[in-house]
DRENDO-1510 file (C-alpha; in Angstrom, 1 decimal, always signed):
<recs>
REC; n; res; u; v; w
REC; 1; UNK; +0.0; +0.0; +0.0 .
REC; 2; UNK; +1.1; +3.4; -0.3 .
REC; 3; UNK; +0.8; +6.2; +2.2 .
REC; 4; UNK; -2.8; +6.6; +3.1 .
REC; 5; UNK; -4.5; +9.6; +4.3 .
REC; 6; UNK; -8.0; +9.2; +6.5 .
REC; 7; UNK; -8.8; +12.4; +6.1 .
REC; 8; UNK; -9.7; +11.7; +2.2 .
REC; 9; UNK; -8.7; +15.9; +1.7 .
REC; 10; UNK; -7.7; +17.1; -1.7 .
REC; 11; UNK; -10.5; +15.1; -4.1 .
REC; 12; UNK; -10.8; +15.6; -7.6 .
REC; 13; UNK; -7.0; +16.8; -9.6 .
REC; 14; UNK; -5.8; +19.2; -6.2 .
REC; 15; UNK; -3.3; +17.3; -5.5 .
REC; 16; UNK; +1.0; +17.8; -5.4 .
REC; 17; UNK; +2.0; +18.3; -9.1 .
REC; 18; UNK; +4.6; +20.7; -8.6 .
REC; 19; UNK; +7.0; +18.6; -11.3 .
REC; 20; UNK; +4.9; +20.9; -13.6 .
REC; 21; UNK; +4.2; +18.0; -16.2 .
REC; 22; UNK; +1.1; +17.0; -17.1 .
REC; 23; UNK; -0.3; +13.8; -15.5 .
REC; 24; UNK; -0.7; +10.7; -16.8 .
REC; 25; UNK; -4.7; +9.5; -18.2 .
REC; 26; UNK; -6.9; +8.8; -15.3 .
REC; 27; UNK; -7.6; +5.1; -15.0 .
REC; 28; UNK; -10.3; +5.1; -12.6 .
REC; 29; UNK; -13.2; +7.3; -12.1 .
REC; 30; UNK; -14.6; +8.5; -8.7 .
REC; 31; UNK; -17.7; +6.3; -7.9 .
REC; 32; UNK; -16.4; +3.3; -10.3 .
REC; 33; UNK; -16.4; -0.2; -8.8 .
REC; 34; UNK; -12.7; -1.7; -8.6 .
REC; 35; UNK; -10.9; -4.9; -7.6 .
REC; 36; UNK; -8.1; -3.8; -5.4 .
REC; 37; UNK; -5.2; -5.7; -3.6 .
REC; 38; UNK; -4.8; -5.5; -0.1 .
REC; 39; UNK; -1.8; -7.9; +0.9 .
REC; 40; UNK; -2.6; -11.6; -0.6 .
REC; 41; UNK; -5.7; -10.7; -1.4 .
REC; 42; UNK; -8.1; -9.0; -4.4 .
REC; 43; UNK; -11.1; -7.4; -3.1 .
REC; 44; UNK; -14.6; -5.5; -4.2 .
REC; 45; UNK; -13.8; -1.7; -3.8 .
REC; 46; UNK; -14.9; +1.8; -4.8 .
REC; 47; UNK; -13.1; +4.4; -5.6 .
REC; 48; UNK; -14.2; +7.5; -3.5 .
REC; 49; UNK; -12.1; +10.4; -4.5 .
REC; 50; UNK; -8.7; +10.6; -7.1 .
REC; 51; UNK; -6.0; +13.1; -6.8 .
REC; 52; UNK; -2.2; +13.9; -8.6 .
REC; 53; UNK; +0.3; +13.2; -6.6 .
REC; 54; UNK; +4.2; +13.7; -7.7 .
REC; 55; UNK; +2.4; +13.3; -11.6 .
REC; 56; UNK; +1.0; +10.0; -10.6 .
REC; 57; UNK; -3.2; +9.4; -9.9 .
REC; 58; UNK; -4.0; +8.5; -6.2 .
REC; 59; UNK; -7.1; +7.1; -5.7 .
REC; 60; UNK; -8.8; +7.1; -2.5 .
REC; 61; UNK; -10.9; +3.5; -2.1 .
REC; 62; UNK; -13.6; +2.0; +0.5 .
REC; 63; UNK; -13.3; -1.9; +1.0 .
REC; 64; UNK; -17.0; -2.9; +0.3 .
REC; 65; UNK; -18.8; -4.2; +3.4 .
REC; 66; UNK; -15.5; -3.2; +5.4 .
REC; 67; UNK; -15.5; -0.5; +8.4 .
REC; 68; UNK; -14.1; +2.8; +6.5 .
REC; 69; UNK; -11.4; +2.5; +8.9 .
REC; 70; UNK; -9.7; +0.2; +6.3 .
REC; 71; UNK; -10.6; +3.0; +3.3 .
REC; 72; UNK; -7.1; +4.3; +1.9 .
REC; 73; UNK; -4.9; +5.8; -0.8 .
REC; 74; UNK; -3.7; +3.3; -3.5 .
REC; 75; UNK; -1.8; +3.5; -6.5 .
REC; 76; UNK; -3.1; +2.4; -10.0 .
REC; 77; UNK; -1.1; -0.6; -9.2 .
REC; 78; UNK; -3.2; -1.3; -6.6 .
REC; 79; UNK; -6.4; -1.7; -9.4 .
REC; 80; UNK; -7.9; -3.7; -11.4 .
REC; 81; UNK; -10.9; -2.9; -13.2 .
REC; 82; UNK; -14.2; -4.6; -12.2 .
REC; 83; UNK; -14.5; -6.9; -15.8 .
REC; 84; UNK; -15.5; -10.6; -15.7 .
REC; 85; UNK; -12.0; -11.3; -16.3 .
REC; 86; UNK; -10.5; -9.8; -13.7 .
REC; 87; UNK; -13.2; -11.2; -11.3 .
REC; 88; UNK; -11.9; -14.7; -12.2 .
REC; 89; UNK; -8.4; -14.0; -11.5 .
REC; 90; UNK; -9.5; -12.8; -8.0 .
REC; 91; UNK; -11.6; -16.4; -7.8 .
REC; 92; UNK; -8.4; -18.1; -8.8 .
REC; 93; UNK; -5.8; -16.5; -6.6 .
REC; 94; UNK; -8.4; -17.3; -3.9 .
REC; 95; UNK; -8.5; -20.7; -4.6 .
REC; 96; UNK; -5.0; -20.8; -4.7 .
REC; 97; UNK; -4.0; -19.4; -1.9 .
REC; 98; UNK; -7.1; -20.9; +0.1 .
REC; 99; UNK; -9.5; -18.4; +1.7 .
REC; 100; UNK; -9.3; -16.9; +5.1 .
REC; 101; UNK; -12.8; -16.8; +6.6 .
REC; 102; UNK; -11.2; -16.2; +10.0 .
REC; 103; UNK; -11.5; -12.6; +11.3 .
REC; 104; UNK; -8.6; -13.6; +14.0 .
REC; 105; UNK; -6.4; -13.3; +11.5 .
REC; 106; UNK; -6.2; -9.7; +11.3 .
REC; 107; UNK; -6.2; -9.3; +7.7 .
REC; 108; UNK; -9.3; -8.3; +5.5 .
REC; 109; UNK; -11.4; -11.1; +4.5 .
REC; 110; UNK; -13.5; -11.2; +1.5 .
REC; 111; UNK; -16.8; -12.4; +4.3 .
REC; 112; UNK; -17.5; -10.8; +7.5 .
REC; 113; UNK; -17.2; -13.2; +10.6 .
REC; 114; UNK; -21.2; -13.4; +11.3 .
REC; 115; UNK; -21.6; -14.4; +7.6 .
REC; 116; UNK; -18.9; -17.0; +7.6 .
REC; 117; UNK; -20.6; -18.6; +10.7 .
REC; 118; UNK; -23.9; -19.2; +9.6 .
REC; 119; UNK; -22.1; -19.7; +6.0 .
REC; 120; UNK; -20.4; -23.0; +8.2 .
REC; 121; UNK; -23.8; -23.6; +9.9 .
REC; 122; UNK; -26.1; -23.8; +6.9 .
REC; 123; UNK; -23.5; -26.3; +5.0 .
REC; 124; UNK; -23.8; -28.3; +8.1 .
REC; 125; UNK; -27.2; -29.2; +8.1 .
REC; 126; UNK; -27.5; -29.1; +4.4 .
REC; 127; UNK; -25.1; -31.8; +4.4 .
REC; 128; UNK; -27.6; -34.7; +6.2 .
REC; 129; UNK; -30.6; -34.9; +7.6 .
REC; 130; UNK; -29.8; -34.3; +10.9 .
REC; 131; UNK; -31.4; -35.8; +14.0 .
REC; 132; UNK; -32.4; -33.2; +16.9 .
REC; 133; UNK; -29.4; -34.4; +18.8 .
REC; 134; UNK; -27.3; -33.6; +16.3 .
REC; 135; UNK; -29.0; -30.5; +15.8 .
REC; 136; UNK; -28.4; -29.6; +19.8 .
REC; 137; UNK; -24.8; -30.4; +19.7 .
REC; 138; UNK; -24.2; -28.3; +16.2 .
REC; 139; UNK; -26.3; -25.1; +17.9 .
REC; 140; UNK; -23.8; -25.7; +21.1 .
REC; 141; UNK; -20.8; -25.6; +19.1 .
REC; 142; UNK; -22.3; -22.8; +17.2 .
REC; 143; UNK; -22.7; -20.8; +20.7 .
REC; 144; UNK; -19.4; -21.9; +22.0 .
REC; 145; UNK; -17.9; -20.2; +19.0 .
REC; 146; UNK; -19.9; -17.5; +19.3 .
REC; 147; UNK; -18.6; -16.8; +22.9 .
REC; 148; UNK; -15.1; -17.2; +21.9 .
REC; 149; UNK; -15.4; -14.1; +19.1 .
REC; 150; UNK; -16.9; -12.2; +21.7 .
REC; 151; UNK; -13.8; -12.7; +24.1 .
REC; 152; UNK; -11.3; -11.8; +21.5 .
REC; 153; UNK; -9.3; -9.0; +22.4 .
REC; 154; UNK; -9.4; -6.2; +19.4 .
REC; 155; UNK; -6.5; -4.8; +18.9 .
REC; 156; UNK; -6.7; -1.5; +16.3 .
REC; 157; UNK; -3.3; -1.3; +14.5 .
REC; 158; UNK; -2.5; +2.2; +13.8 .
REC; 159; UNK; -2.9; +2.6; +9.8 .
REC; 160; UNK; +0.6; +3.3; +8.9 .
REC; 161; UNK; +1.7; +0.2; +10.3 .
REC; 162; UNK; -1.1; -1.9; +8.4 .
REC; 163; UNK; +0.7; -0.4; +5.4 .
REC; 164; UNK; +4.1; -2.0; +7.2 .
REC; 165; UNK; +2.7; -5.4; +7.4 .
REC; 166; UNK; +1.8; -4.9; +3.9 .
REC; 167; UNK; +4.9; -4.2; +2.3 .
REC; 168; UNK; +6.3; -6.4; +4.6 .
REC; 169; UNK; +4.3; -9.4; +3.1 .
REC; 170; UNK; +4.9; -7.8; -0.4 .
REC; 171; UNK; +8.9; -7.9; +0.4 .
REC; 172; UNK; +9.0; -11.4; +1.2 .
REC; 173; UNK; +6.5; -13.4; -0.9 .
REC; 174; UNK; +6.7; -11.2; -3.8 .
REC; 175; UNK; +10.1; -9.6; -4.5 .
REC; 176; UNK; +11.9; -12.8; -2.6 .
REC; 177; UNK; +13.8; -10.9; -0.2 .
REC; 178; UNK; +14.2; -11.1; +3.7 .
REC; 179; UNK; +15.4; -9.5; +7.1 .
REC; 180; UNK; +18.5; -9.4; +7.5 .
REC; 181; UNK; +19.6; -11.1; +10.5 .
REC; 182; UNK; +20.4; -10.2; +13.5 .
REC; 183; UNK; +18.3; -7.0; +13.7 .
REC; 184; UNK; +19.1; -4.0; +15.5 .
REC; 185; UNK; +17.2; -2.7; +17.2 .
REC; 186; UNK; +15.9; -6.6; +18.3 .
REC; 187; UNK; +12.5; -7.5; +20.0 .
REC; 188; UNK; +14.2; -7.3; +23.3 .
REC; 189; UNK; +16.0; -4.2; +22.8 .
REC; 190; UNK; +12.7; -2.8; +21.5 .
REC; 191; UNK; +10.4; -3.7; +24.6 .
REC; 192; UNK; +13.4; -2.4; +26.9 .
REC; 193; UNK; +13.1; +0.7; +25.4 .
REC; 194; UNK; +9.5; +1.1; +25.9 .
REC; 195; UNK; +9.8; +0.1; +29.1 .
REC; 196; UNK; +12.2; +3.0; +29.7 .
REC; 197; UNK; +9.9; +5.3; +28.1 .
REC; 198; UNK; +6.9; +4.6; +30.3 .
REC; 199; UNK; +9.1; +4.9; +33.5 .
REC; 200; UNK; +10.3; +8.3; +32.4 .
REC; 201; UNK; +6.8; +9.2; +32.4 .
REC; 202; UNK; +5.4; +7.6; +35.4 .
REC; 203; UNK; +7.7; +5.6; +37.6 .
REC; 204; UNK; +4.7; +3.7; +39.1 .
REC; 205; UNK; +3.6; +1.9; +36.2 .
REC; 206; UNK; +7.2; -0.3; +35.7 .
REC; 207; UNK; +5.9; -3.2; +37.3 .
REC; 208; UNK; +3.1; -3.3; +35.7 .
REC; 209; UNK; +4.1; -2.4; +32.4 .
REC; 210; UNK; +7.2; -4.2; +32.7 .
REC; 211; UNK; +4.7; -7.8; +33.1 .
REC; 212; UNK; +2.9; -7.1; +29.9 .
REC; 213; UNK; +6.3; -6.9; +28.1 .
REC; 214; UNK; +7.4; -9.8; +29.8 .
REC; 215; UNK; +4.3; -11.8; +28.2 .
REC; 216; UNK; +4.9; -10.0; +24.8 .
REC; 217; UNK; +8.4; -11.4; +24.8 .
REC; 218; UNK; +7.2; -15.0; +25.9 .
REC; 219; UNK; +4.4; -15.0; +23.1 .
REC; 220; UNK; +7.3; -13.6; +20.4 .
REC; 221; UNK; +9.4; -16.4; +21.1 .
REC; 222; UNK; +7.2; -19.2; +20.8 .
REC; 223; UNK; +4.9; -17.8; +18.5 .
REC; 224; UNK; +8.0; -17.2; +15.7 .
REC; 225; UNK; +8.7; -20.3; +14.8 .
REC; 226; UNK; +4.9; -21.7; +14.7 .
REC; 227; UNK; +3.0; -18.9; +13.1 .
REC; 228; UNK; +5.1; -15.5; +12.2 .
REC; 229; UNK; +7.3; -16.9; +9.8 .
REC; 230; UNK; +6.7; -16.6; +6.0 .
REC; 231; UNK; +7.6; -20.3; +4.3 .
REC; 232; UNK; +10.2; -18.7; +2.3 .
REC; 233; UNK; +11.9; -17.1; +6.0 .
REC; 234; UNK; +12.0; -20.6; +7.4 .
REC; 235; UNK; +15.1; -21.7; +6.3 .
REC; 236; UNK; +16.9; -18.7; +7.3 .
REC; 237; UNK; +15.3; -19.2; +11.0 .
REC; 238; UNK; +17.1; -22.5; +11.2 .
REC; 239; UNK; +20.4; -21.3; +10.5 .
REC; 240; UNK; +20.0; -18.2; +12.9 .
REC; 241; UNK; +18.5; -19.4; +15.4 .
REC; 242; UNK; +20.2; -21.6; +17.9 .
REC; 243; UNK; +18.7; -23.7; +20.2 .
REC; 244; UNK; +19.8; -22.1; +22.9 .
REC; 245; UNK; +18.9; -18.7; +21.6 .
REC; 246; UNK; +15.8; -16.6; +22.1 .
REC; 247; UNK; +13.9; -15.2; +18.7 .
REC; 248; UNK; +13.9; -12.0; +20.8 .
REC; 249; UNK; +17.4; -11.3; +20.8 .
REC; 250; UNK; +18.2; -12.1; +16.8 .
REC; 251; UNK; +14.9; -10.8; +14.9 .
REC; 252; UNK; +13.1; -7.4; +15.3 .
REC; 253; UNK; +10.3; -4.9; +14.9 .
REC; 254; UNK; +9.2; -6.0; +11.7 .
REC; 255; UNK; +8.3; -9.9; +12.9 .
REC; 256; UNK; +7.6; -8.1; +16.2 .
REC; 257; UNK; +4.4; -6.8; +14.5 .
REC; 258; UNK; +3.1; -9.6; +13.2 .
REC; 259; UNK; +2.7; -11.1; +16.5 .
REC; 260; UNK; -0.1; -8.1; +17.2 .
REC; 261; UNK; -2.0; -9.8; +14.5 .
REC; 262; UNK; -2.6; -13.1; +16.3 .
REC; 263; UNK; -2.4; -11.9; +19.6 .
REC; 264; UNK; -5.9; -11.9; +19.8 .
REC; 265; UNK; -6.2; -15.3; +18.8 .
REC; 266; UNK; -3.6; -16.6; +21.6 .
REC; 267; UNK; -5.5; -14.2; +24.2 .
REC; 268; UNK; -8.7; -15.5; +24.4 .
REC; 269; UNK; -7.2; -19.1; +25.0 .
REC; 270; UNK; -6.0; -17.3; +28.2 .
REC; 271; UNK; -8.7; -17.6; +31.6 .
REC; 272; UNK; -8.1; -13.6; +32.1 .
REC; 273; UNK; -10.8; -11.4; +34.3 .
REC; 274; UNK; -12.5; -9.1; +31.5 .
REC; 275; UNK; -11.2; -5.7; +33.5 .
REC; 276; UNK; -7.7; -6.9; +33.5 .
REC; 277; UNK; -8.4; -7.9; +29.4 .
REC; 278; UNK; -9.4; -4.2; +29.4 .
REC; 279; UNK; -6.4; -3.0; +30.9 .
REC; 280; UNK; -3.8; -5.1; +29.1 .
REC; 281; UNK; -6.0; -4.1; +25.3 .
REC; 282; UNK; -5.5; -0.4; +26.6 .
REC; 283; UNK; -1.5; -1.6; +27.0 .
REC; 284; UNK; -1.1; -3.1; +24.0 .
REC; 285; UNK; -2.5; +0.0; +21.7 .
REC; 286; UNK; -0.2; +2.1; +23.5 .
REC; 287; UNK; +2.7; +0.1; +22.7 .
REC; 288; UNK; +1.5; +0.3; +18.9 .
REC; 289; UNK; +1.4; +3.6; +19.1 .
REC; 290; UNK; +5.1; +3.6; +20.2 .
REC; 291; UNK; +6.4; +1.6; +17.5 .
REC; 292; UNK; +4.4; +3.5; +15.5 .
REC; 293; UNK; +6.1; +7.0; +16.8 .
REC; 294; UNK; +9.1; +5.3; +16.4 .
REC; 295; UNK; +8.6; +3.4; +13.0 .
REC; 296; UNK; +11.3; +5.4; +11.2 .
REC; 297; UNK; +14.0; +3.8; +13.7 .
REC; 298; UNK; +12.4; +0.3; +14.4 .
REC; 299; UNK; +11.5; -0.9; +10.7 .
REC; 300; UNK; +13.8; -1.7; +7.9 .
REC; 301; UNK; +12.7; +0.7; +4.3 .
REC; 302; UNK; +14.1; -2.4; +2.5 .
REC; 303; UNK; +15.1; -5.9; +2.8 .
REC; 304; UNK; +18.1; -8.1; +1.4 .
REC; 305; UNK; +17.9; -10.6; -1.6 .
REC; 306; UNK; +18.0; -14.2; -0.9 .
REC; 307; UNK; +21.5; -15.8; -1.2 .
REC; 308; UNK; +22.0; -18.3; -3.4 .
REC; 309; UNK; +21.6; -21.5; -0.8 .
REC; 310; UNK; +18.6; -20.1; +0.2 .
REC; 311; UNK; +16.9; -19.3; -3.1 .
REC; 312; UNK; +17.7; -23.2; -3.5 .
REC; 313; UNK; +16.1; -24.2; -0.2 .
REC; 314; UNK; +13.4; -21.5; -0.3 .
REC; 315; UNK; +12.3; -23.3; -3.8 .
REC; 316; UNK; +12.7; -26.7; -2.6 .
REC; 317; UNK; +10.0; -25.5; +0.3 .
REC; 318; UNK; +7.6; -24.1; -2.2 .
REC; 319; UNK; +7.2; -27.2; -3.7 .
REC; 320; UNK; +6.1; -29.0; -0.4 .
</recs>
């Protein structure tokens, strides 16, 4: 993604063309239905508002049936025009990549959560005739699930971090490149400094801050090897990581993130009082909003190519 603005100021041609030149044709109109990428995904869009910026078109898109919170600025790139064609290619890349109906993800879904559920609860009893104690245990099951979503903590990831986790996907899966290793700053040095930062500001809250950061650190290093790594990063996780090593101390704020996408998935498997959920959600957004202050310094602008050996391994991976 590029740089988005919430605001959605400067419609129409107002934008920055102070290069003088005239801009290239407009591709999209405002109002015109779109299939846009957001990460692995195409999805049904509409474009709101266009704009030059530095002589290129911005358009300014909503996610149809997602919370305007997701609406950004995209690049032409970031298009495709809403043609039978294209519409298969979205069906296809789906079915390739195999579709994520699960909102604990953290990453737009082409169904909402509710819909997905009774989607799963309507193939159920379409797929026998069902006794009525069948029917019980599905409608239990259905509740159970149903309690579970409600538990799950929400995190809100500041936007321009979204747009991170985005290019941070598009640097690995699509231009085959990776972190290099060890990171500095690393997840420990990271949380040490936010600990330092909340001390400054209020000495009482160490302990209690200094807990949560504790648990961050324990998720991060478990959580790496099982569910943060890209396939083509898992190769270079076995020759960097030790087994006497921590993640924490060799990779940094760009895998770091990714753990505040399924941290609310790990949460709710946790027996935690809903006032202390409260507390440790309020926690965990201001931490965001840290890396976020600090994003220039914490994040890599670009990542490595993959060395030979790996490209080998990486490709012998893909094919498993």
């Amino acid at each position: 993604m590029g740089n988005s603005s919430k605001d959605g100021s400067g419609g129409g041609s107002g934008g920055d063309n102070s290069s003088g030149r005239d801009p290239p044709t407009r591709t999209f109109s405002e109002g015109e239905k779109v299939l846009a990428y957001h990460g692995p995904r195409i999805y049904e869009a509409k474009v709101q508002k266009t704009e030059v910026r530095k002589n290129e078109w911005r358009y300014f898109v909503h996610y149809l049936g997602w919370n305007k919170n997701w609406d950004e600025w995209v690049g032409a790139d970031r298009l495709l025009k809403y043609t039978e064609e294209n519409i298969m290619k979205q069906q296809a890349l789906e079915k390739k990549q195999g579709i994520d109906r699960n909102p604990k993800s953290g990453r737009l879904t082409q169904h909402k959560p509710k819909i997905s559920a009774d989607a799963k609860v309507d193939k159920e009893d379409l797929k026998s005739i069902a006794t009525k104690g069948k029917k019980r245990k599905n409608d239990a099951v259905t509740e159970k699930d149903n309690v579970v979503a409600e538990k799950l903590v929400k995190i809100q990831i500041p936007s321009t971090l979204k747009k991170q986790l985005v290019d941070d996907w598009e640097f690995i899966t699509q231009r085959d490149k990776l972190v290099k290793l060890p990171r500095s700053p690393t997840v420990d040095d990271i949380l040490t400094s936010y600990l330092e930062h909340k001390s400054k500001k209020d000495a009482t809250v160490t302990d209690s801050v200094g807990e949560v950061l504790k648990g961050l650190r324990c998720y991060f290093d478990k959580a790496l090897p099982a569910m943060l790594l890209y396939r083509k990063e898992r190769q270079q996780y076995k020759e960097a990581v030790a087994a006497t090593v921590s993640p924490s101390t060799i990779y940094g704020a760009e895998h770091l993130l990714r753990l505040f996408v399924k941290l609310p998935e790990l949460l709710v498997q946790v027996n935690i009082e809903e006032e202390t959920l409260t507390r440790l959600q309020q926690k965990l957004v201001d931490f965001l909003k840290f890396l976020q202050k600090n994003q220039s310094t914490f994040f890599l602008s670009a990542y490595e190519g993959f060395k030979a050996s790996e490209g080998k391994g990486k490709r012998k991976e893909d094919r498993d």
